[in-house]
N, C-alpha and C positions, 0 to 999 in steps of 0.2 A: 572340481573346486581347487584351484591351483591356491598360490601362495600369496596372491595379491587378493581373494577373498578373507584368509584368515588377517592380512592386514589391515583390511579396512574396517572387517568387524574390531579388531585391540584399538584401532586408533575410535572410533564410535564409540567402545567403551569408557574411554579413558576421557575422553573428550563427555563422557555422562558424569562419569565420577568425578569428573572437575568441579562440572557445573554444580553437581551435587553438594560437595566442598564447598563452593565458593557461597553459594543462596545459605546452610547450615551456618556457616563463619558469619557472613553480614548478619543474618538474625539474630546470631547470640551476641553477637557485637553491640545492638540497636543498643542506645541508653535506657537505664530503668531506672534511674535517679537522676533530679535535678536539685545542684545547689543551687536557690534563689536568696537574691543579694538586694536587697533594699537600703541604701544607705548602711549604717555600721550594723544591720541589722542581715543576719544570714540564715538558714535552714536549708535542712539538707530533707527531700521529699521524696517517695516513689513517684514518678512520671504519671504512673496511674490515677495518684489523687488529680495532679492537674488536666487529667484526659477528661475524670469525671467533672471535674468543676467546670472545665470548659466546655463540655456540651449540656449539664445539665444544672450548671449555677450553685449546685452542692458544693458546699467548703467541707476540708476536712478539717477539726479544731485546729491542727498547726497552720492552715494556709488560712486560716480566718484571723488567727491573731497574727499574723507574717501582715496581712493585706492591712489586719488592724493598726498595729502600732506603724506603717511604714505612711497612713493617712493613704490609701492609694482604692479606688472606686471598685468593689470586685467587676462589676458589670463592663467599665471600661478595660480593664486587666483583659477580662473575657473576649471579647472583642476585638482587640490585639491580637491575642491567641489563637483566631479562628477566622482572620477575614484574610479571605484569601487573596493571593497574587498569580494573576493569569501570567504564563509563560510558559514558551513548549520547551520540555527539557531539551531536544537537541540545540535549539540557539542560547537556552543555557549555558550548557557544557562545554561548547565554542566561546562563550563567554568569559567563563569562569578559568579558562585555561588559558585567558590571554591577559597581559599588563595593565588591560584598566579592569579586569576581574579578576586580578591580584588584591588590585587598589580597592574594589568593593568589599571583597572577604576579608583584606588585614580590617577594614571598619567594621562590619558587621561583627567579625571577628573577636570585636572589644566588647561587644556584648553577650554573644555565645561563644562560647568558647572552653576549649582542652582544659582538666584539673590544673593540668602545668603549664598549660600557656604554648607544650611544645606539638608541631607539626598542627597545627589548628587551621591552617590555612586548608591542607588537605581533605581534613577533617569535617569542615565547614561546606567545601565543595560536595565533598559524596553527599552529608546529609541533606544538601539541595535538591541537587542532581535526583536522589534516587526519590526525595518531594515529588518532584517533579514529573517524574517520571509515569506513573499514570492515568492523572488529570489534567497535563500541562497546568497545574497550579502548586504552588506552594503556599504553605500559612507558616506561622513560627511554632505552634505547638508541633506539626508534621516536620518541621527543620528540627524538634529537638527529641521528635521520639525516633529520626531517624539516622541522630550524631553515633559516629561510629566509637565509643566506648561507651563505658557503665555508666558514667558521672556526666554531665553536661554543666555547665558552669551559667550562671545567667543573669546578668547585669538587669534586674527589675524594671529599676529605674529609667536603665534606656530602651526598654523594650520598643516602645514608642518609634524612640529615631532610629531601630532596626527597621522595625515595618515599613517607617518611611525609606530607608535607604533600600528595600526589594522592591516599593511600589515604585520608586524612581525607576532602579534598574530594567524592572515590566516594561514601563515606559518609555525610555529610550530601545531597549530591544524589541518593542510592540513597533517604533516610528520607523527604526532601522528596519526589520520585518516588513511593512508596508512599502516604505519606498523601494527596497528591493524586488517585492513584488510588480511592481509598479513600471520597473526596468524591463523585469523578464517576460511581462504582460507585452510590454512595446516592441520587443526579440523575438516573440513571440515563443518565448521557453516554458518546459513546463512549469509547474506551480511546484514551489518547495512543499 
């Protein structure tokens, strides 16, 4: 057992305890509070109420008068929050790291979004990305239990034209997806 076995086991190890680190930091990270914003109307929720509401239509008194007075349908709301958008995370994450997945994130951005407004871009990518990651789908309830701090910020009102702005994005990366295929099919290359 020379000296290049004791190396490879330190580097194994350390390359465990990273990983270790890294998965313990994201989860404590995940948000457990959402502020939701209805017009001049705000509260601040554990994530949890809106998990349960969203799969089982249970309000909790704050998110029943939040829904009340802002006039907004709970069953619609729900629905929002739970329909999902097919996308494989890898042509996400090639996405979202290029200048027109800049331009996606600064908009969706206006409506999820950092306490302070600051590094939200980044922000917004992870909590897709790791959406995404393993159902190739995302929803907005799964983008915001998976925002990388406590608080997630969240524009009610638009939620709406968030959804639309990720079903779009599916979509153009589902057409792109296909004709690429389409290419490598005729090259006779393997399939991504």
């Amino acid at each position: 057992m020379g000296r290049s076995f004791f190396k490879g086991r330190w580097t194994l190890f350390l390359l465990a305890a990273g990983a270790g680190i890294l998965f313990h930091s994201s989860a404590a990270a995940a948000a457990e509070k959402v502020v939701l914003k209805y017009s001049a109307i705000r509260m601040t929720l554990p994530l949890s109420e809106l998990e349960v509401f969203a799969e089982t239509g249970k309000m909790s008194p704050g998110l029943e008068m939040l829904l009340g007075k802002a006039k907004k349908e709970p069953e619609a709301v729900r629905r929002y929050l739970t329909r999902p958008v097919k996308v494989t995370q890898k042509l996400l994450d090639r996405t979202l790291n290029s200048k027109v997945g800049e331009i996606i994130l600064d908009e969706v951005g206006q409506v999820i979004r950092t306490p302070s407004g600051n590094a939200n871009r980044e922000a917004l990518r992870s909590a897709l990305v790791l959406s995404a990651t393993n159902d190739n789908e995302i929803t907005l309830l799964e983008t915001m239990k998976n925002y990388p701090a406590p608080e997630v910020y969240v524009e009610g009102d638009r939620l709406v034209e968030a959804y639309g702005k990720l079903v779009a994005l599916s979509e153009n990366l589902g057409g792109v997806s296909e004709r690429l295929q389409d290419i490598l099919n005729k090259i006779r290359l393997p399939r991504l």
